[in-house]
N, C-alpha and C positions, 0 to 999 in steps of 0.2 A: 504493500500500500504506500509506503514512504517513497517506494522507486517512484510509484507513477506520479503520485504527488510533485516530486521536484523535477521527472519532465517535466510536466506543466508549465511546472514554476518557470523552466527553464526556455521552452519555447514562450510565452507570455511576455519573458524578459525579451528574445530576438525580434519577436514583431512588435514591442515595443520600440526597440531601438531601431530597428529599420524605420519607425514612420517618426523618428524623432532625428533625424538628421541636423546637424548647429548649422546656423542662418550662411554663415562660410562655405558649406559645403553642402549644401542643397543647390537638387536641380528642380531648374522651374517646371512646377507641370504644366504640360501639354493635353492639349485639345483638339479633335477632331467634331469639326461638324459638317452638315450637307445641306447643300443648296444648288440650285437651277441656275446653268450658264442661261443667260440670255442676250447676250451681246457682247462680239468679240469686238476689243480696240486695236490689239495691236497682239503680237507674237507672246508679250507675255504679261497683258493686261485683259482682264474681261469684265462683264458687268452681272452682277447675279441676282434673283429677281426681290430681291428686298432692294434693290437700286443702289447698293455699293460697289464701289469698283475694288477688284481684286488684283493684287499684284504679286509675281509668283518672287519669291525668296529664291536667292542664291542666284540667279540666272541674269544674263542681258541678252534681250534679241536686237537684230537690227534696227534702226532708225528709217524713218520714210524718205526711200531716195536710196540706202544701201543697198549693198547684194545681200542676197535674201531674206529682206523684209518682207516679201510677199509671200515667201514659202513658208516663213513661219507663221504670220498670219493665216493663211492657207489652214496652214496643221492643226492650227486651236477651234478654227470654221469645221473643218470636218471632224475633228476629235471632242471637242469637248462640247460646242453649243449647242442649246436643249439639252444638253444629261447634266444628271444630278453626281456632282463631283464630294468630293470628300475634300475639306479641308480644312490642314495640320497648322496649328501654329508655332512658333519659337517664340524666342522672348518678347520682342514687339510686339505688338495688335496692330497696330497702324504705321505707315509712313508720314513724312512731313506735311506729303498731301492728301492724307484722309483715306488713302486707300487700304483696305486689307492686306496685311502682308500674309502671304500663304504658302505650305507647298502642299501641290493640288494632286489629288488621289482618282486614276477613274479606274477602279475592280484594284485590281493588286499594281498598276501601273503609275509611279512617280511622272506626271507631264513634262515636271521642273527638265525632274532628271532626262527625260525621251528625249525634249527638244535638242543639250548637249550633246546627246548621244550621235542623232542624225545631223548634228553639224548648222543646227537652225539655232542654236542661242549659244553665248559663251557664259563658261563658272565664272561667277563674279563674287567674290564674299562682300555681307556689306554686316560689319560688327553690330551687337551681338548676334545674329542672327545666323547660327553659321552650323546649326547640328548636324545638315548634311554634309556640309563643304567637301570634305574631303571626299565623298562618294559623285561629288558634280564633276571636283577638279578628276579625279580618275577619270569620269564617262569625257572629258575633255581633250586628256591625254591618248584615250582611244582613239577618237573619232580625229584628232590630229594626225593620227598614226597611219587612217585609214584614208586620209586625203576627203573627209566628207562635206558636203556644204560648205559652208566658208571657209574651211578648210582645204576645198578643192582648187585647182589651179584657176578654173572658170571666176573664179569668186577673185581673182587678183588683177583685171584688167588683160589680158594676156592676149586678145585680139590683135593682133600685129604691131605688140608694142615688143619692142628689142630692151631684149635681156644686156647691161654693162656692168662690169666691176665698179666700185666705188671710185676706184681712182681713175676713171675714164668720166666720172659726174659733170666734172667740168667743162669737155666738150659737150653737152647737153642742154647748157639752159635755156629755158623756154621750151622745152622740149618734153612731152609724155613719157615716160619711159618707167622701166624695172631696174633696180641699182640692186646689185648681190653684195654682200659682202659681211662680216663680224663684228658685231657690238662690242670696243672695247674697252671703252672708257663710257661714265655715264654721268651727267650732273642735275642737279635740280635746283633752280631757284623760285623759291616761293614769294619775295618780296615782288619778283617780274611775271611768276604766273609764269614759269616755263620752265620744260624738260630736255636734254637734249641726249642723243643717242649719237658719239662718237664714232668713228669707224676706223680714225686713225691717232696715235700716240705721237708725237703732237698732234692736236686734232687742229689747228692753225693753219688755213688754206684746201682741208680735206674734207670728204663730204661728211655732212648734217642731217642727222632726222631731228625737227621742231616738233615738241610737243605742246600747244599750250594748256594751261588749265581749266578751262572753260571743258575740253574735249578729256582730262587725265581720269573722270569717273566712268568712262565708255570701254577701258580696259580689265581685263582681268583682274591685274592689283598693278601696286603703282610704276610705271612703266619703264622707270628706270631703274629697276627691281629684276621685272620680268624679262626685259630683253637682254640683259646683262650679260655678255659670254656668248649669246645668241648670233648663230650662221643665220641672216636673214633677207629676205625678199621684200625693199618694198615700194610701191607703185604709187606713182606720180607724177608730178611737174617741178622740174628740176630748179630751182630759182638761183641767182646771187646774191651772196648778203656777204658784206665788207671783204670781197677779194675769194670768200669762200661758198661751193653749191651745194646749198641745201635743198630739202621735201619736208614741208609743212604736211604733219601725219594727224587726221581727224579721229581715225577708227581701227581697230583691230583690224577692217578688212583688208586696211591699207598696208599691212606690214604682216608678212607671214615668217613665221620659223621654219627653216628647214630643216635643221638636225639640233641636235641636243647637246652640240658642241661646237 
């Protein structure tokens, strides 16, 4: 009798203390609820029929006017509107603009996650918000791998624009083109609202990717982080600025990784 007794006692004591977690080390619960697509905005915006707009966590799709802006929209048109989706929260509930932040559930299917996968939206973390991240940046990593969607050659201009080393930028300017070449040096200044992506050590007369800040929340993470070390491709309009040719860079679609070194 005393055994069972101080089981008891003893399991009593562990689901106590499982639901007594210190305020330090508690994770916030999470909620799942469902509601009806009923208007898709964009690749990873929708509207659901209590009239809020839903914005999916972890992800960026393209902007109107990008390469495949329309396929991701597309995806959520045929994937999700009229069905009754599932939707997970993280720590926010809402963004700056009042929209739902979500990751959106239809049967056992992550959307966030699908659109990465086929190469229609990029991992984006935006803190705290980040329980999947690591399983977005994976599907990111894949679908890079795979050459899919924006990740595909299609998606970088490649209609009869000629591929140049960086050190050849300079006979180009004014000119459209593909610049190849190694991210090796990187700066950022933030009192001017700009990033820059070296290609040469001095970087002093040698080509330039421009990033400004207006455009640094449209990357994966901050971009002189991500490209760092990076073999990379990227498409544009070749400029000069004080003796040296640069490519003012808006988007991810504009600047692709080729290898992983």
């Amino acid at each position: 009798m005393r055994k069972v007794i101080f089981i008891l006692l003893f399991l009593c004591c562990i689901l106590s203390l499982s639901g007594c977690i210190g305020d330090n080390g508690a994770v916030p619960e999470r909620t799942v609820t469902f509601a009806n697509v009923t208007e898709v905005i964009d690749g990873d915006t929708f509207v659901i029929s209590s009239g809020e707009k839903v914005r999916l966590i972890g992800v960026d799709t393209p902007e109107r006017g990008e390469p495949y802006y329309e396929e991701a929209r597309q995806y959520m048109v045929d994937n999700v509107l009229g069905m009754t989706v599932g939707l997970e929260s993280d720590v926010s509930d809402t963004d700056r603009y009042g929209r739902l932040l979500r990751y959106v559930w239809l049967n056992d299917t992550m959307v966030n996650n699908e659109l990465v996968l086929l190469g229609l939206a990029y991992s984006k973390a935006y803190e705290p918000d980040t329980y999947y991240q690591e399983q977005l940046d994976s599907s990111e990593t894949l679908a890079r791998g795979m050459g899919v969607g924006l990740w595909s050659a299609s998606s970088f201009g490649e209609g009869g624009l000629v591929t140049i080393s960086y050190l050849d930028a300079g006979r180009h300017i004014g000119q459209e083109v593909r610049v190849e070449g190694t991210v090796v040096t990187t700066s950022r200044n933030d009192g001017n609202g700009i990033i820059f992506l070296n290609f040469h050590d001095p970087y002093e007369g040698y080509f330039t990717v421009v990033i400004w800040s207006d455009d640094w929340d449209r990357f994966p993470q901050s971009p002189e982080v991500y490209y760092y070390g990076e073999h990379v491709m990227v498409t544009g309009k070749v400029v000069e600025y004080k003796g040296s040719p640069e490519i003012v860079v808006q988007a991810p679609s504009e600047i692709k990784i080729l290898s992983d070194g």
